[in-house]
N, C-alpha and C positions, 0 to 999 in steps of 0.2 A: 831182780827176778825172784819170782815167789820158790820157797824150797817146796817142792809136792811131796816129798816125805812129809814133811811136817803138816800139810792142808790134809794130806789123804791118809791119815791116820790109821793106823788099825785097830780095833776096841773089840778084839774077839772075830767073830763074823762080821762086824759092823763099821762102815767106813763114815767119818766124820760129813768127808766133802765127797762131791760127785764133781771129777774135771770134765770137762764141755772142750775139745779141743780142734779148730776149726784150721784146716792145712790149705796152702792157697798158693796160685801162681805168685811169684814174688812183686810182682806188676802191683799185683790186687792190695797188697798189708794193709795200706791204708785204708781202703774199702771196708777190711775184714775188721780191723781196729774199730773203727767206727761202728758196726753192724756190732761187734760184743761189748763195747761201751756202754750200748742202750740195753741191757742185761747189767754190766758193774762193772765200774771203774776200774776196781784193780782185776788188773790183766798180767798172764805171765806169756812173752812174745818171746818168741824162738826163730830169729835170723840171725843167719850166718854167712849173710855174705860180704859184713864190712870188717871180717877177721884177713890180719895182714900178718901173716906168716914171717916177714920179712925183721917184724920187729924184734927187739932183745929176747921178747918172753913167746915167743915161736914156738920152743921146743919143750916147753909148759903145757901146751894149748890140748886137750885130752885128745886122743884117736877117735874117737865117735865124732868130734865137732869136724876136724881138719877133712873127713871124710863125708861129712853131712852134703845132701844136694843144697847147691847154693841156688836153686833156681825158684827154691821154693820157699815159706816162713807159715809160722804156725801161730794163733793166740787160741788162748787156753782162756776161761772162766771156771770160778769154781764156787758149785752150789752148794748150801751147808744141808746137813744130812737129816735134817729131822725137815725140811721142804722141797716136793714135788719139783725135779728139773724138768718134767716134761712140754711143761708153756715155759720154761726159757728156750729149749731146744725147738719146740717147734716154733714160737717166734725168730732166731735163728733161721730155720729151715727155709718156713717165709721170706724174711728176709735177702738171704741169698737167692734164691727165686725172685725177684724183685731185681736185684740185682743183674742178673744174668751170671749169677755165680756157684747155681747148684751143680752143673755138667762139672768144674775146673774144685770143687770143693772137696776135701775127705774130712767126714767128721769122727773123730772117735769119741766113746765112753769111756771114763775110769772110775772104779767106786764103786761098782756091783757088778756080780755075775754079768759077762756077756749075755747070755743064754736068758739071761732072766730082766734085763735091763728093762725093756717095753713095757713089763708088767710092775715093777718095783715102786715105780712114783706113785701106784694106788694105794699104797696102804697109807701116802700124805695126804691124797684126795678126799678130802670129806664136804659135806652140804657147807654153802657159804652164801651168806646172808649178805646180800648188798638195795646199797637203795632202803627204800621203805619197804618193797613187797616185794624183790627179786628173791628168788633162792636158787641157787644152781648146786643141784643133787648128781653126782655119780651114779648113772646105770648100774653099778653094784652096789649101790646102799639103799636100804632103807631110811624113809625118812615119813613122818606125821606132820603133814602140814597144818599149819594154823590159819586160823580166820585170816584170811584177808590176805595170805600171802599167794603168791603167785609159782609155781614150780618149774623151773627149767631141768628137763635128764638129759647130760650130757656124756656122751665116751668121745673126748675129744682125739682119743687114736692118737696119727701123729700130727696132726692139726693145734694151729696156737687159737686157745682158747679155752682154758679149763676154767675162766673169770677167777684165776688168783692171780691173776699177772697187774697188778695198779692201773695200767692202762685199760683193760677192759672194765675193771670195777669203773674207773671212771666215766667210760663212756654209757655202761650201762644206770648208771647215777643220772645222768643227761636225757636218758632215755626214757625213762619212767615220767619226766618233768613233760619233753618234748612228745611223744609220741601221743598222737590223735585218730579217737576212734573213726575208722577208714580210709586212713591216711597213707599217702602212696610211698613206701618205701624201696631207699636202695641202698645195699651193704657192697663197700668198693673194700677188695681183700677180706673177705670174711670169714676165713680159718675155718675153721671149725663148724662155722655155721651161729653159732652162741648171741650174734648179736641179733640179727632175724630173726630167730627164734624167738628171743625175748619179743622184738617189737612187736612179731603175731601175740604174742599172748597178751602183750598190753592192746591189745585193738587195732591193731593195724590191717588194713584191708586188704592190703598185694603185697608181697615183698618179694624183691630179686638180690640174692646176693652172689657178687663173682668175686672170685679170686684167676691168680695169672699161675697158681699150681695146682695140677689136675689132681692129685692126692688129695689138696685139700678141699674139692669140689666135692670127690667120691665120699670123704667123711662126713662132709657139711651134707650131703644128700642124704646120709645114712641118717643122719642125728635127725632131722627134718623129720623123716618119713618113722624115728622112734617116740619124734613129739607128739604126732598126729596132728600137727599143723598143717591144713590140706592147700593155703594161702603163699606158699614159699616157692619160686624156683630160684635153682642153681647153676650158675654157669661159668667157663670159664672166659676170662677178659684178662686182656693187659690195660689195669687200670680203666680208663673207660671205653677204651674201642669198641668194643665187643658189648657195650651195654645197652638194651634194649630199648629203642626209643621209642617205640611206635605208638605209645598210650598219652605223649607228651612229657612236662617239667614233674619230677617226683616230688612230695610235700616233706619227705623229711629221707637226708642221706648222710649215712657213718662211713668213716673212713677212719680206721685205725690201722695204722701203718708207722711208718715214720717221717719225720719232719720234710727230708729233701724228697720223698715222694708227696708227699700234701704239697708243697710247692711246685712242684712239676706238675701236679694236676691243678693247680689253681686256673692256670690259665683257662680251663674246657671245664671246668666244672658250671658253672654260670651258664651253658648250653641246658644243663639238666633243672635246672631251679628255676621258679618263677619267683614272686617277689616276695611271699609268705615263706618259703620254703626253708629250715634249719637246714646248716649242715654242720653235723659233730663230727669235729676232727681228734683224734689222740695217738696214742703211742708218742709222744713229741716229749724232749727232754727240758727241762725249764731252760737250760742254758739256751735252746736252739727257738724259743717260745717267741723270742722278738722277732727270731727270721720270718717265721709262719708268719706273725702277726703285719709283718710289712708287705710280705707277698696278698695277703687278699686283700688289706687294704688297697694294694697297688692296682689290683683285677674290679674295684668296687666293692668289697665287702667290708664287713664289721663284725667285729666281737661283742655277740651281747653277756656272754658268759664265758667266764673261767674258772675251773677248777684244778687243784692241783693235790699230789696225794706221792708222797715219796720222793721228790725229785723229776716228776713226772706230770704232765701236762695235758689237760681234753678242754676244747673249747664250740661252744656254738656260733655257728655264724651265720647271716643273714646280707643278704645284698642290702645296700645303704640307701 
């Protein structure tokens, strides 16, 4: 168990770590463990229901634990204090939504002001250069673009996508290569909005992107309508139910999510795609990179590219 004295520091005003602490029916731990894994490894878990009272050291065991609900267990993450926890959290957020875990979830903060927690990750948010011509700029900064570079303004709120998270650089690295002027775009889970955004500024002639949490539709619309990208709608879907078919196969679809949801959508996805069509997948952890990579082979596909960047995994793929 990690000591949180020692993670969460005090340096004056200034806390080293930001804990991230995700509380769950006790059913779900595993769920939850997995879902904060793809954030970092080390995890501090807090269950108490396989304490046995009955043994020698019983009357050791402190009053806070012996009284704790055993019905329920907690994992904790902890972000280091000079980096933005807000795209861990709201990947997180996603996640559990995905899940069917946000209603049964409590999440707490530790490490800044309550009061002030929402607004505290901006003073990590600065302009970040990805790809050759991506740039994704904070709504409250100024920034001087250069020749040739392309500008994204985002306030990802509490939506995952501020593109510091290795997964979305990733995907948007794939995007820059794959995206074709007038090309029919679809963003399955799209947070924030950050990824359609990009693809309209690269040339992209339609973009629909849904997500399965209405929170993150209402940001993704906001950010849209702060680009002036007039080429984008927003909607909510669970994964592709809800995805708008009626124009036919999209030419190019992103799905940054995580692994066992790419696999659960392999099967339906190939409804949307015709035989040109990419589709960039990421959020995927290298360990879990072989599962992905058997499931679409198993559906007909192929990986024509892989990238990987921290332990972390985006791939293009293409019907075979």
């Amino acid at each position: 168990m990690i000591d949180k004295d020692y993670c969460c520091e005090d340096r004056g005003d200034v806390r080293e770590w930001t804990q991230i602490k995700v509380t769950v029916p006790l059913a779900r731990l595993d769920d939850m463990v997995a879902i904060m894994s793809m954030v970092n490894n080390n995890l501090m878990i807090e269950d108490y229901s396989d304490i046995d009272l009955k043994t020698c050291y019983g009357d050791l065991i402190d009053e806070s634990i012996l009284n704790a609900d055993k019905t329920i267990a907690s994992v904790s993450v902890f972000v280091p204090g000079d980096r933005s926890f807000a795209d861990d959290l709201a990947f997180i957020r996603a996640r559990l939504a995905e899940e069917g875990l946000e209603g049964d979830a409590k999440i707490e903060i530790d490490g800044v002001n309550e009061e002030d927690w929402a607004n505290a990750w901006k003073a990590y948010y600065k302009p970040l250069h990805i790809g050759e011509r991506i740039v994704i700029v904070p709504a409250w900064e100024k920034y001087e673009a250069k020749p040739g570079e392309i500008i994204v303004t985002m306030d990802p709120g509490m939506a995952f996508g501020t593109g510091s998270h290795e997964t979305t650089r990733l995907v948007i690295g794939l995007l820059e290569k794959y995206t074709k002027p007038g090309c029919r775009m679809l963003d399955v889970g799209t947070g924030s909005g950050i990824l359609a955004i990009c693809a309209s500024k690269l040339g992209a002639g339609s973009c629909r992107a849904y997500d399965i949490d209405p929170m993150a539709v209402r940001v993704a619309n906001e950010n849209v309508k702060d680009s002036g990208q007039t080429n984008i709608i927003c909607g909510v879907s669970d994964l592709l139910r809800q995805v708008d078919r009626s124009e036919g196969a999209y030419d190019l679809i992103t799905a940054n999510i995580v692994a066992d949801i790419i696999i659960r959508m392999t099967p339906d996805v190939g409804e949307l795609m015709h035989e040109n069509t990419v589709l960039l997948v990421s959020g995927i952890i290298e360990e879990r990179s072989d599962d992905v990579v058997a499931a679409l082979e198993a559906h007909g596909f192929g990986v024509i590219e892989k990238a990987i960047d921290n332990g972390w995994c985006a791939m293009a793929v293409q019907k075979k």
